[in-house]
DSSP file (Angstrom, degrees, kcal/mol; ACC not computed):
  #  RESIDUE AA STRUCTURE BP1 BP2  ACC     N-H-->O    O-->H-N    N-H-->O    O-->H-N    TCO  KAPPA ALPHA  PHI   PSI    X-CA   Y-CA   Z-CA
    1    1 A X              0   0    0      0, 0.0     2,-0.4     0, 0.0     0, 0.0   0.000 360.0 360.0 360.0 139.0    1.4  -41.0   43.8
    2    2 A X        -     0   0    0      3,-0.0     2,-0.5     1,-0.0     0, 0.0  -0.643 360.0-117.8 -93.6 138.7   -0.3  -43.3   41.3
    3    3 A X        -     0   0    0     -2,-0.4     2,-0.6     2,-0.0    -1,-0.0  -0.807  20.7-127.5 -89.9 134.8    0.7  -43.8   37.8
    4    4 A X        -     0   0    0     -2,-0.5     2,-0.4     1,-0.1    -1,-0.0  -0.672  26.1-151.5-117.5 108.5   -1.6  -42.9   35.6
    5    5 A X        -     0   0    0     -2,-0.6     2,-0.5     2,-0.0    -1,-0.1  -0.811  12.2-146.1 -96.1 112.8   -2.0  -46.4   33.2
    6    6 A X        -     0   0    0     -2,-0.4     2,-0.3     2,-0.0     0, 0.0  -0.702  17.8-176.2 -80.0 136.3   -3.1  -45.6   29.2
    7    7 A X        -     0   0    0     -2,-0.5     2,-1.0     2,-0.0    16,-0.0  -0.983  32.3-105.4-134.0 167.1   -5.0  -47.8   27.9
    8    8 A X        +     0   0    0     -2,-0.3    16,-0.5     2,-0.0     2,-0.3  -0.710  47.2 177.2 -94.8 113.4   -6.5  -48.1   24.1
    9    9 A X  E     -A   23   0A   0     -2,-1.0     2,-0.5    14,-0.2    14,-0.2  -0.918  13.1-161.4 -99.0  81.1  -10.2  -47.1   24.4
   10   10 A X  E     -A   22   0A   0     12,-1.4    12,-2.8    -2,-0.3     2,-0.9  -0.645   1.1-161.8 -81.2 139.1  -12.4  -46.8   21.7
   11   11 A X  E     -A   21   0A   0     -2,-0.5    10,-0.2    10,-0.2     2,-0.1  -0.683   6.0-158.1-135.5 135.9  -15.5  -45.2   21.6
   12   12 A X  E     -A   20   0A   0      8,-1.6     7,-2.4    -2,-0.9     8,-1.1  -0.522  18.2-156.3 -80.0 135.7  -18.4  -45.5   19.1
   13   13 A X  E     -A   18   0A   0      5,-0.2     2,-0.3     6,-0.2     5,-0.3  -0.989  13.5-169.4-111.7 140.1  -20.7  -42.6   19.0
   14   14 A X  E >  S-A   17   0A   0      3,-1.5     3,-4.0    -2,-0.4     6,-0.0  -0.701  78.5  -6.4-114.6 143.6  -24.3  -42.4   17.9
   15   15 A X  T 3  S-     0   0    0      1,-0.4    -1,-0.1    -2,-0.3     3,-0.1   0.535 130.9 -54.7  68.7  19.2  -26.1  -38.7   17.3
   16   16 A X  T 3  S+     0   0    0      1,-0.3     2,-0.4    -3,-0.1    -1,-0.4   0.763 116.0 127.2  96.1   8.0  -22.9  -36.9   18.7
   17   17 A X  E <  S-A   14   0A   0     -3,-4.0    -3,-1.5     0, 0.0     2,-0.3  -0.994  74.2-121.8-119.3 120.9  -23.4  -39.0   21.7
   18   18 A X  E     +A   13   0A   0     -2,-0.4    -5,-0.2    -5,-0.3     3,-0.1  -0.467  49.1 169.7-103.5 105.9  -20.2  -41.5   23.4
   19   19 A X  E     +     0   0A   0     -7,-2.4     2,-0.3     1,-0.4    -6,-0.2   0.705  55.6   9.8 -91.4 -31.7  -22.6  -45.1   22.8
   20   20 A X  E     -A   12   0A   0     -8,-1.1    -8,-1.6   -10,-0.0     2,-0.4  -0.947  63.4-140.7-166.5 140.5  -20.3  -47.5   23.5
   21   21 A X  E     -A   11   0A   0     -2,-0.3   -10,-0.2   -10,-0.2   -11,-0.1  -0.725  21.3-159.5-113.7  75.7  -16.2  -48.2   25.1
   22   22 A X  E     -A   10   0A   0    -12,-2.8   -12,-1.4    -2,-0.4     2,-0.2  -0.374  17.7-174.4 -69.6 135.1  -14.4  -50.6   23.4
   23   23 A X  E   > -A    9   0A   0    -14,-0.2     5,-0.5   -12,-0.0   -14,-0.2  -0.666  38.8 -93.4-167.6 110.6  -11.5  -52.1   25.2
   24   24 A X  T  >5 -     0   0    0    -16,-0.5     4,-1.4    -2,-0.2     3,-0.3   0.532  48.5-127.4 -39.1 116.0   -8.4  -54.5   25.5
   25   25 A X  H  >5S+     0   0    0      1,-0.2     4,-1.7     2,-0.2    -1,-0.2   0.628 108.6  54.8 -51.2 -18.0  -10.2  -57.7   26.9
   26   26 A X  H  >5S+     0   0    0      3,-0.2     4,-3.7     2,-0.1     5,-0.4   0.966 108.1  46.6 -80.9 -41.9   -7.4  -57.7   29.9
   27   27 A X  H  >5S+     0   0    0     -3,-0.3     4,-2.0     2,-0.2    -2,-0.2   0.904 115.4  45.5 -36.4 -48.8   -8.3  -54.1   30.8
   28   28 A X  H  X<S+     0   0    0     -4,-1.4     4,-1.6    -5,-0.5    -1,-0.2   0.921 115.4  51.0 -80.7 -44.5  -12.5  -55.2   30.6
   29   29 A X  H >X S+     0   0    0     -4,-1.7     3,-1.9     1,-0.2     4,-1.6   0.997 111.8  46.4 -62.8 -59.4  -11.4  -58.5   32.8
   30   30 A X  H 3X S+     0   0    0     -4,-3.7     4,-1.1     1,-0.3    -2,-0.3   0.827 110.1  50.6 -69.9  -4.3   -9.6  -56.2   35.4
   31   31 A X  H 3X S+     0   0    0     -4,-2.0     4,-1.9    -5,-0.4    -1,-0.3   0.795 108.4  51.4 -81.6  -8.3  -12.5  -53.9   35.5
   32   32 A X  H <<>S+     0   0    0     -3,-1.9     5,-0.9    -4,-1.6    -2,-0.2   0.871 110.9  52.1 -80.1 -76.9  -14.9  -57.3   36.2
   33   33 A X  H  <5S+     0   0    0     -4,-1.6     3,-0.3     4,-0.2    -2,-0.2   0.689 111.4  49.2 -46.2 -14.3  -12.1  -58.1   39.2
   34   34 A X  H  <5S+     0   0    0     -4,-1.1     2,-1.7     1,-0.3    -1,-0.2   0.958 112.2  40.6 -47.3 -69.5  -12.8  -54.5   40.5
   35   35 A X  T  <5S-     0   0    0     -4,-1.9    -1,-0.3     1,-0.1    -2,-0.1  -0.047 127.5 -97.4 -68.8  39.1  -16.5  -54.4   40.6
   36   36 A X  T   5S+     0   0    0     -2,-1.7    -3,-0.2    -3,-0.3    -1,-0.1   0.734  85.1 126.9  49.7  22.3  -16.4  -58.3   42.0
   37   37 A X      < -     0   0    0     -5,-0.9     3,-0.3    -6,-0.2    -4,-0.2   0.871  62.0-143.5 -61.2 -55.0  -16.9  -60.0   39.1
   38   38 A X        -     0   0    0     -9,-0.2    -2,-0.1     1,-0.1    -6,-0.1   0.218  53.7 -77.9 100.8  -5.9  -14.3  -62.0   39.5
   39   39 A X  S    S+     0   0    0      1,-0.3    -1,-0.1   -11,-0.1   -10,-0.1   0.620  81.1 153.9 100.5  18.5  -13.5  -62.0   35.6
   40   40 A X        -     0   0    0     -3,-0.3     2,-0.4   -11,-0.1    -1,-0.3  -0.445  27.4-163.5 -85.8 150.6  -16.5  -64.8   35.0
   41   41 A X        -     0   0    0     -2,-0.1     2,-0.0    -9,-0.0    -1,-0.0  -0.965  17.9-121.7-142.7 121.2  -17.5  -64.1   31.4
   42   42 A X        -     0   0    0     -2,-0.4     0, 0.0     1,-0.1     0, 0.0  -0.214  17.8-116.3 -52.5 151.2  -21.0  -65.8   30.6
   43   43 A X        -     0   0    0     -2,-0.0     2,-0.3     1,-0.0    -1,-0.1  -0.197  26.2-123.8 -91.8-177.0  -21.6  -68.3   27.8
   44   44 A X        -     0   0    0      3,-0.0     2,-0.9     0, 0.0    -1,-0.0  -0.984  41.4 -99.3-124.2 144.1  -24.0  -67.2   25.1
   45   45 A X        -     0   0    0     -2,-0.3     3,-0.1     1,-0.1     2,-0.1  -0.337  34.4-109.1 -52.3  93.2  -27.0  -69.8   24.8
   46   46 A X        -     0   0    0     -2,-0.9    -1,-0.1     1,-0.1     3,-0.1  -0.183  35.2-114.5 -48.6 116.7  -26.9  -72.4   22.2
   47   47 A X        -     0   0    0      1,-0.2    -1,-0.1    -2,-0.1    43,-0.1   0.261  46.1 -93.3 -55.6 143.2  -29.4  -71.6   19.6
   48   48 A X        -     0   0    0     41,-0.2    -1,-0.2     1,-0.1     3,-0.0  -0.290  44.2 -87.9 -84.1 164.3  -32.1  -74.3   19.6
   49   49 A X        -     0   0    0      1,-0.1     2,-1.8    -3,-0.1    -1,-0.1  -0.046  41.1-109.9 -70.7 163.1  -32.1  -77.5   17.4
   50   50 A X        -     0   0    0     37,-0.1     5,-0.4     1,-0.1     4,-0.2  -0.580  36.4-119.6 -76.0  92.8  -33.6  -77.5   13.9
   51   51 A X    >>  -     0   0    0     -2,-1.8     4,-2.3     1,-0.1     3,-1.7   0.258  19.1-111.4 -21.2 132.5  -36.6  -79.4   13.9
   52   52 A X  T 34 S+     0   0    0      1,-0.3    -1,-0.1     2,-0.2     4,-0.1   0.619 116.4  48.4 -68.3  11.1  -36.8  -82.5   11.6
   53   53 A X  T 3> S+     0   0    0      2,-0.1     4,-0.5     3,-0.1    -1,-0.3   0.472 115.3  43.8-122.7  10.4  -39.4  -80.7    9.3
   54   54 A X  T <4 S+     0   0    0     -3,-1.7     4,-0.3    -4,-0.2    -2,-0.2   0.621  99.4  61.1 -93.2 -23.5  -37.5  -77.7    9.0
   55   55 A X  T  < S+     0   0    0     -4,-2.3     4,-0.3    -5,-0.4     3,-0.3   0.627 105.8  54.8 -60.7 -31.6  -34.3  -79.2    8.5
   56   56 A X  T >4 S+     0   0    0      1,-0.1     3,-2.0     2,-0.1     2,-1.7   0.938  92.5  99.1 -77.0 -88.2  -36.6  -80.9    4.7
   57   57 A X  T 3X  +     0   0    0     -4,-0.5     4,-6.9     1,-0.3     5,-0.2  -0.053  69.3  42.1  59.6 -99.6  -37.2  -77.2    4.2
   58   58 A X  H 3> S+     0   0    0     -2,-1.7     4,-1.5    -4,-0.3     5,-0.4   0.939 122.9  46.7 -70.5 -45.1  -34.9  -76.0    1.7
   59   59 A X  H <> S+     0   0    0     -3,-2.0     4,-1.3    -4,-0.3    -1,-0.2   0.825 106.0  56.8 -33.4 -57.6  -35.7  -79.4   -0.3
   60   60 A X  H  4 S+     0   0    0      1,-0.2     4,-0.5     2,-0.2    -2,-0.2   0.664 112.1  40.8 -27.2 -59.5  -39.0  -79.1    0.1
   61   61 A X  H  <>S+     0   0    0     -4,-6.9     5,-1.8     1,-0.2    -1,-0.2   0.744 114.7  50.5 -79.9   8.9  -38.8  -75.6   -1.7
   62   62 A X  H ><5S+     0   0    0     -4,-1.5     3,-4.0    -5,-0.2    -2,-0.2   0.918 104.5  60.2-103.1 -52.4  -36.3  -76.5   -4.3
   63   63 A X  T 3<5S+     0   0    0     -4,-1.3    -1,-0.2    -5,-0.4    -2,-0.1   0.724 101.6  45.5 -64.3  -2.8  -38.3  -79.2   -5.1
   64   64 A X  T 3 5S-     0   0    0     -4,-0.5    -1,-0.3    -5,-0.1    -2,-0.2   0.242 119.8-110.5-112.9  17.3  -41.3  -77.2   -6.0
   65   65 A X  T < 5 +     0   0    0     -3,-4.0    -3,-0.2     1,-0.0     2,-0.2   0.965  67.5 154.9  47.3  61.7  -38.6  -74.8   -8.2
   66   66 A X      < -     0   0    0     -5,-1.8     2,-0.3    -4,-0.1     3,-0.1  -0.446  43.8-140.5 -92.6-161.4  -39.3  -72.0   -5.6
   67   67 A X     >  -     0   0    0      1,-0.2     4,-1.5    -2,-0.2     5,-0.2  -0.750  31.6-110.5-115.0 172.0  -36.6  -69.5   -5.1
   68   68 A X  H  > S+     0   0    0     -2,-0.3     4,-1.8     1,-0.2     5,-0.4   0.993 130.2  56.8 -81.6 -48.4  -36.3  -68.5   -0.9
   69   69 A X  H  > S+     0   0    0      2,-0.2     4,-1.7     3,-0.2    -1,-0.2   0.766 105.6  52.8 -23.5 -67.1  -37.9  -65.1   -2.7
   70   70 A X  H >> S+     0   0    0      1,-0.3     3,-1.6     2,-0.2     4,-1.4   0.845 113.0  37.7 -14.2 -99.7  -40.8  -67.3   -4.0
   71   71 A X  H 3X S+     0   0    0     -4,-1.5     4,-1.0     1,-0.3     5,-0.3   0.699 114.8  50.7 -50.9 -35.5  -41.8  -68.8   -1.0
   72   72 A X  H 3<>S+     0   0    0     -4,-1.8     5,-2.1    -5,-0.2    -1,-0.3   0.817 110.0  49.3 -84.1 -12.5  -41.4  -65.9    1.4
   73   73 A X  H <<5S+     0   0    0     -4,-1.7    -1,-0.2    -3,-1.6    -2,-0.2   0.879 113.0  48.9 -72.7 -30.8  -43.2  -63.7   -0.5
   74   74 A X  H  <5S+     0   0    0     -4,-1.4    -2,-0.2     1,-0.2    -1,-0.1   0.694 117.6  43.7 -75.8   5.4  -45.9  -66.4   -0.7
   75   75 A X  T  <5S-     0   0    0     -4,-1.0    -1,-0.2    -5,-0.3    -2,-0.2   0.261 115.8-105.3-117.1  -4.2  -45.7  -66.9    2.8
   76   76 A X  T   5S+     0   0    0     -5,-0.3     2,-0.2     1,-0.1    -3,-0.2   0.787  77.6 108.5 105.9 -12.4  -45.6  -63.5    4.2
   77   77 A X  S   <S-     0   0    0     -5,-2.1    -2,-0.2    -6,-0.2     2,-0.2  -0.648  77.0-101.5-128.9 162.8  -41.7  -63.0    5.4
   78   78 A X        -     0   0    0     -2,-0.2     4,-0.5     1,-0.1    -1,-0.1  -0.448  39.3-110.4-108.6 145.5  -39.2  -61.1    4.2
   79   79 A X  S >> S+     0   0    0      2,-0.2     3,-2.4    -2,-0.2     4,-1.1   0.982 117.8  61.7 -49.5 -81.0  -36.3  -63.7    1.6
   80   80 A X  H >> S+     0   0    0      1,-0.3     4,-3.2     2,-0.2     3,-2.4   0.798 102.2  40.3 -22.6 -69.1  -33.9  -62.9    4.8
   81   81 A X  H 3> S+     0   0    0      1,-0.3     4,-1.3     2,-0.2    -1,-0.3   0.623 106.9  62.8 -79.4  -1.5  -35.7  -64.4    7.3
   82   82 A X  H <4 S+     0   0    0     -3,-2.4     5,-0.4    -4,-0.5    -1,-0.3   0.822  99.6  54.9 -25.4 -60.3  -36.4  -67.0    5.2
   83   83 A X  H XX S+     0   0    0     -3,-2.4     3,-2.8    -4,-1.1     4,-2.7   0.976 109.9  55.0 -65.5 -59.3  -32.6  -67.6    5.1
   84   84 A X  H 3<>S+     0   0    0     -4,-3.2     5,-3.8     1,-0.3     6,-2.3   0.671 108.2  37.6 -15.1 -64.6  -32.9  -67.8    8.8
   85   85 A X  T 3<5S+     0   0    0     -4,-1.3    -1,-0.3     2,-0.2    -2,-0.2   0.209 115.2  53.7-103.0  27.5  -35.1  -70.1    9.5
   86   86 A X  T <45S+     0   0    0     -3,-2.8    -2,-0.2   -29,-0.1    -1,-0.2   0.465 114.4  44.2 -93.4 -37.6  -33.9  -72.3    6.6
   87   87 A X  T  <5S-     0   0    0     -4,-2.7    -2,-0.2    -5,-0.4    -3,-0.2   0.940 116.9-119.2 -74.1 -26.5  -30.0  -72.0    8.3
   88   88 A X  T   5S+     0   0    0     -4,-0.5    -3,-0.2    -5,-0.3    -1,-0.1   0.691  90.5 121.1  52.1  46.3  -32.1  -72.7   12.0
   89   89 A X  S   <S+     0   0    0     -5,-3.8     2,-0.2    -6,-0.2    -4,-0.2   0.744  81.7  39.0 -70.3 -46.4  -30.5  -69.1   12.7
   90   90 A X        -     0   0    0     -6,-2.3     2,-0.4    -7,-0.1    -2,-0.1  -0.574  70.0-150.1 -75.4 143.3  -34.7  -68.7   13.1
   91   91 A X        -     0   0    0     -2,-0.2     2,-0.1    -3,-0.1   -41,-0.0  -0.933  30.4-136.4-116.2 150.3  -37.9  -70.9   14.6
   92   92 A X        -     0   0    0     -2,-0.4     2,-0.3    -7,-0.1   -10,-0.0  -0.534  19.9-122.6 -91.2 158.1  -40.6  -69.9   12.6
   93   93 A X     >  -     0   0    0     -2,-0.1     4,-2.1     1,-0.1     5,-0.2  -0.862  39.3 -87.7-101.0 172.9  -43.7  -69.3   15.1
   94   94 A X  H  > S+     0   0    0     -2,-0.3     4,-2.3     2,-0.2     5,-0.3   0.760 124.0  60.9 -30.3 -40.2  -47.2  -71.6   14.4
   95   95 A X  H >> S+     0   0    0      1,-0.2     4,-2.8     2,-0.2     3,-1.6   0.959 112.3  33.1 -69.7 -68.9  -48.6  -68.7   11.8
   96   96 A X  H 3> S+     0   0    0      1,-0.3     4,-2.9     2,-0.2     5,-0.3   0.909 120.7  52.8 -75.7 -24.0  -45.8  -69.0    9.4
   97   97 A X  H 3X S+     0   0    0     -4,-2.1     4,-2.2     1,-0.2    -1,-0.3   0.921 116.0  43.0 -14.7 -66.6  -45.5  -72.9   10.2
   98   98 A X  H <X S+     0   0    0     -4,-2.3     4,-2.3    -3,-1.6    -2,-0.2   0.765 116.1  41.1 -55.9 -54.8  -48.9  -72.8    9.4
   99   99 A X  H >X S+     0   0    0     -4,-2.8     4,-1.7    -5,-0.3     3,-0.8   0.991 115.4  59.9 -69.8 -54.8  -48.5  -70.3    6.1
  100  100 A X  H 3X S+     0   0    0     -4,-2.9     4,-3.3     1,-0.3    -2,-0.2   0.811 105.4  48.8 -48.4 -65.5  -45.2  -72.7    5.4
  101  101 A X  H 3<>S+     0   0    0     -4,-2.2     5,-3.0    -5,-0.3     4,-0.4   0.789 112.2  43.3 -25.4 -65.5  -47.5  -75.8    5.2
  102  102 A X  H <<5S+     0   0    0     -4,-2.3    -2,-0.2    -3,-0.8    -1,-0.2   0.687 109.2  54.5-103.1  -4.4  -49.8  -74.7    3.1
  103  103 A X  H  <5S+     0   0    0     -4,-1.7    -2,-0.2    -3,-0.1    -3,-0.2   0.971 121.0  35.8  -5.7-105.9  -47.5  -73.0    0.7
  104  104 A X  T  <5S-     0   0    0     -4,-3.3    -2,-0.2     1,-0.1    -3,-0.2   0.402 109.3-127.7 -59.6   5.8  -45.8  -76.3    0.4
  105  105 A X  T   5 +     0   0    0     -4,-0.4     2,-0.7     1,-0.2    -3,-0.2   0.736  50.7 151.2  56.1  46.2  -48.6  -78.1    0.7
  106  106 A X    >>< -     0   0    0     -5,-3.0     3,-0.7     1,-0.1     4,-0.6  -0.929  32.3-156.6-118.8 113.6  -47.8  -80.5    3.4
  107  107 A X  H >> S+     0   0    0     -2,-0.7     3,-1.4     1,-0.2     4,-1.4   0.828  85.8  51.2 -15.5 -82.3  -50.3  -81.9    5.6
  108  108 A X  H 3> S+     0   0    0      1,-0.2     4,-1.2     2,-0.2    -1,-0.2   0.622  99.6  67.4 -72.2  -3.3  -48.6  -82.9    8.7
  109  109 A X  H <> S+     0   0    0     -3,-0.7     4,-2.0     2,-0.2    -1,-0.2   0.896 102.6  42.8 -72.4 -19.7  -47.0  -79.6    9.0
  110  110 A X  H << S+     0   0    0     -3,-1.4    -2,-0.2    -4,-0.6    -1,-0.1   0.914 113.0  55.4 -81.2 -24.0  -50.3  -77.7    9.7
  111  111 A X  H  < S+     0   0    0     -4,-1.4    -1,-0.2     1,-0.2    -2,-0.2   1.000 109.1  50.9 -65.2 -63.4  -51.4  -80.8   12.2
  112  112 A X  H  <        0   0    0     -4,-1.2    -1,-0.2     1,-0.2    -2,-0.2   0.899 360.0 360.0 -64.6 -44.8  -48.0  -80.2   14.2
  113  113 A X     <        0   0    0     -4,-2.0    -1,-0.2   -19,-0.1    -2,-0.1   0.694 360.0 360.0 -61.9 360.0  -48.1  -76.2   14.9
């Protein structure tokens, strides 16, 4: 006869609906050695470097007495994602490079996107 092992489960529900199982990381490692996982737990990708003209950035606007409101409104993006790509949580793509540039009125950023 098998013994019947509790374990502490939680489970998040959305709309009335079981969404998600939350669960004591040795339980979630022996269910990886069940299925043949072997208990290998993937890295998460280090977030790419800041560029050295995004890294001037936050200078750049302070020194034209923007606020990050200021500039992302003049630029198109929401003050959050602003934050983003000032912290290099973000990479801007070529438009707002582009918008960024001529906003702050630097040259070699629009040559570079």
């Amino acid at each position: 006869m098998h013994e019947k092992k509790s374990t502490n489960v939680q489970v998040i529900m959305r709309d009335g609906e079981a969404e998600y199982a939350v669960l004591p990381w040795a339980d979630y490692q022996a269910l990886l050695r069940a299925a043949g996982q072997g208990g290998e737990v993937l890295e998460r990708p280090a977030p790419p470097a800041v560029t050295p003209i995004l890294a001037e950035l936050v200078a750049l606007r302070e020194a034209q007495n923007m606020s990050q409101e200021q500039l992302a409104r003049a630029v198109g993006i929401s003050p959050s994602y602003l934050g983003m790509i000032e912290t290099g949580e973000r990479q801007p793509d070529s438009a707002i490079r582009r918008a960024l540039a001529r906003v702050l009125g630097i040259a070699e950023w629009e040559e570079d996107s």
